[in-house]
MARKE-381289 format. One record per residue (C-alpha): x, y, z. Coordinates in nm, 3 decimals. Example, Ala and Ser with C-alpha at 12.3 -4.5 7.8 and 13.67 -1.06 7.14 Angstrom:
BEGIN
@xx=1.230	yy=-0.450	zz=0.780;
@xx=1.367	yy=-0.106	zz=0.714;
end
This chain:
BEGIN
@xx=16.200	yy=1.654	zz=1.104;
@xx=16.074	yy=1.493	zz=0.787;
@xx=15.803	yy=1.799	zz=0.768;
@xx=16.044	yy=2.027	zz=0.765;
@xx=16.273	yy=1.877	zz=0.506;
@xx=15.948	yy=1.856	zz=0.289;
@xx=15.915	yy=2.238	zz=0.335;
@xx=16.270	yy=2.277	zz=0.233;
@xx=16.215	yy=2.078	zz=-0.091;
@xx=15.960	yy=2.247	zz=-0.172;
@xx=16.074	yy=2.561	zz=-0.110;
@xx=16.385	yy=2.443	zz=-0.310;
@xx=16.194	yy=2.333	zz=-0.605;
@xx=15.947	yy=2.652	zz=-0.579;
@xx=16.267	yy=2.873	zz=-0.606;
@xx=16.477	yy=2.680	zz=-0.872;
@xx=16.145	yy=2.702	zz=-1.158;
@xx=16.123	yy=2.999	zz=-1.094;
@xx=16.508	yy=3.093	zz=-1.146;
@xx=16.467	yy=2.848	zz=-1.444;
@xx=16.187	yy=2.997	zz=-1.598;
@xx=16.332	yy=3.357	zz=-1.530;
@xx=16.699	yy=3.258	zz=-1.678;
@xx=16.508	yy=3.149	zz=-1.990;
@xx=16.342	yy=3.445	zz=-2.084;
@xx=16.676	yy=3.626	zz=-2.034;
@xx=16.829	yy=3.369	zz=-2.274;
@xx=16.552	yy=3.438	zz=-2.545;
@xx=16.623	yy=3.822	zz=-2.461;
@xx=16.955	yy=3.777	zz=-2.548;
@xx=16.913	yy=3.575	zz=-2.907;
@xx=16.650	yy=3.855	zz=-3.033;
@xx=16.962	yy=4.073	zz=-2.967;
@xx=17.166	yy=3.880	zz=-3.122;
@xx=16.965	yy=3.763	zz=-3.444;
@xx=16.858	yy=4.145	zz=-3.498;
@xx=17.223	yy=4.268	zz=-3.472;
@xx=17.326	yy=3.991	zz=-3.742;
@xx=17.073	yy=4.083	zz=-3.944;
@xx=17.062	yy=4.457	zz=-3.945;
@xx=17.468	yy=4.545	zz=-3.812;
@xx=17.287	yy=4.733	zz=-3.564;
@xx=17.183	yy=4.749	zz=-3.193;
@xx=16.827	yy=4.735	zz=-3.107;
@xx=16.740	yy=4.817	zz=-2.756;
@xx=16.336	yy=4.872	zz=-2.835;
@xx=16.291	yy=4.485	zz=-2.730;
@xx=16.361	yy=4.517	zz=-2.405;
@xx=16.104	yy=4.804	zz=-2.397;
@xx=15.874	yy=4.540	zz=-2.612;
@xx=15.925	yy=4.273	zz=-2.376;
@xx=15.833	yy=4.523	zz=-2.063;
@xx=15.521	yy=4.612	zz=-2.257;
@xx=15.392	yy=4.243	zz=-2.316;
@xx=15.478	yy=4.143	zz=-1.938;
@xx=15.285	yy=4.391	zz=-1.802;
@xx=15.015	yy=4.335	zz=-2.064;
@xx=15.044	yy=3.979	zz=-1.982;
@xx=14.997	yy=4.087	zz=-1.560;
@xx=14.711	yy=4.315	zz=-1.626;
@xx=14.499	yy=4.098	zz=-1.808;
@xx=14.568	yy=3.794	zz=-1.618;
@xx=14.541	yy=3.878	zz=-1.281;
@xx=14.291	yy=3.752	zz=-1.051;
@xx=14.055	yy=4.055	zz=-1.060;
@xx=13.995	yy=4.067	zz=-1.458;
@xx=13.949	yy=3.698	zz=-1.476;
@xx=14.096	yy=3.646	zz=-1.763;
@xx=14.296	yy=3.276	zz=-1.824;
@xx=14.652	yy=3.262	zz=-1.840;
@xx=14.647	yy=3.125	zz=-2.211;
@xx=14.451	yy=3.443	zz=-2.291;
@xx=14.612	yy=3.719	zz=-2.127;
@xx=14.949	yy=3.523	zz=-2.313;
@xx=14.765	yy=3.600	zz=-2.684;
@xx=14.615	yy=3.924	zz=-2.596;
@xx=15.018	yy=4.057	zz=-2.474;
@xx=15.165	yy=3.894	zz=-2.804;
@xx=14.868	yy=4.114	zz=-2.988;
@xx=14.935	yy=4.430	zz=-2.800;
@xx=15.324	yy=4.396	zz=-2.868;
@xx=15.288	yy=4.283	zz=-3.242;
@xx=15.080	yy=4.591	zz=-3.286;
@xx=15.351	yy=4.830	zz=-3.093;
@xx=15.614	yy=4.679	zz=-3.300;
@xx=15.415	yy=4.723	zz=-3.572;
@xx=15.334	yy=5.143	zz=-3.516;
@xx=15.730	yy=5.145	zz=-3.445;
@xx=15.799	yy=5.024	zz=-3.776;
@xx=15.580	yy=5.281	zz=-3.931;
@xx=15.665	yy=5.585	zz=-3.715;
@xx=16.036	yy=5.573	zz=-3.853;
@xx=16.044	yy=5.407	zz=-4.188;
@xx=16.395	yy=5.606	zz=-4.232;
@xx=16.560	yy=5.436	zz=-4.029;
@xx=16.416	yy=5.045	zz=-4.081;
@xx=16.416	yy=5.110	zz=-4.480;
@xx=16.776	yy=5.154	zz=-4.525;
@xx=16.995	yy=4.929	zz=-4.633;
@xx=17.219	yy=4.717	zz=-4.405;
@xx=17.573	yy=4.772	zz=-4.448;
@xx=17.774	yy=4.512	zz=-4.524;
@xx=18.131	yy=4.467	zz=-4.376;
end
């Protein structure tokens, strides 16, 4: 009985990181949206596309088979998005180069 209700525990605590750790990076997800619509009075819906891009970045690099460290793959996404952010900003200079209205 005791083995099993150390299985549960640490099944519970196994599940509730996780749920932790997912809940925050939807609560960082949300203030980029936020701070960018302040800032700009519009709605930017390229991060979530940014934020696919360095995840899977992140899971290529790091899994098992490229051996790559966790610490590492974690720079090397940050890289790759900074420099997709980056060719965004030059591909349409039209539309981040205008003024922000004001209300």
């Amino acid at each position: 009985m005791v083995a099993g209700l150390a299985n549960d525990m640490s099944a519970f605590t196994s599940v509730f990181v996780t749920g932790a750790s997912v809940g925050c990076v939807y609560a960082l997800l949300a203030a980029a949206y936020a701070l960018v619509f302040k800032a700009s009075h519009t709605l930017n819906l390229a991060l979530g596309g940014l934020l696919l891009i360095g995840g899977y970045t992140a899971f290529q690099v790091g899994k098992p088979g490229a051996g790559a460290p966790f610490w590492l793959a974690t720079l090397i996404a940050v890289a790759v998005v900074s420099l997709v952010g980056w060719l965004i900003q030059l591909e349409w200079p039209g539309r981040s180069s205008r003024p922000a209205r004001t209300p």
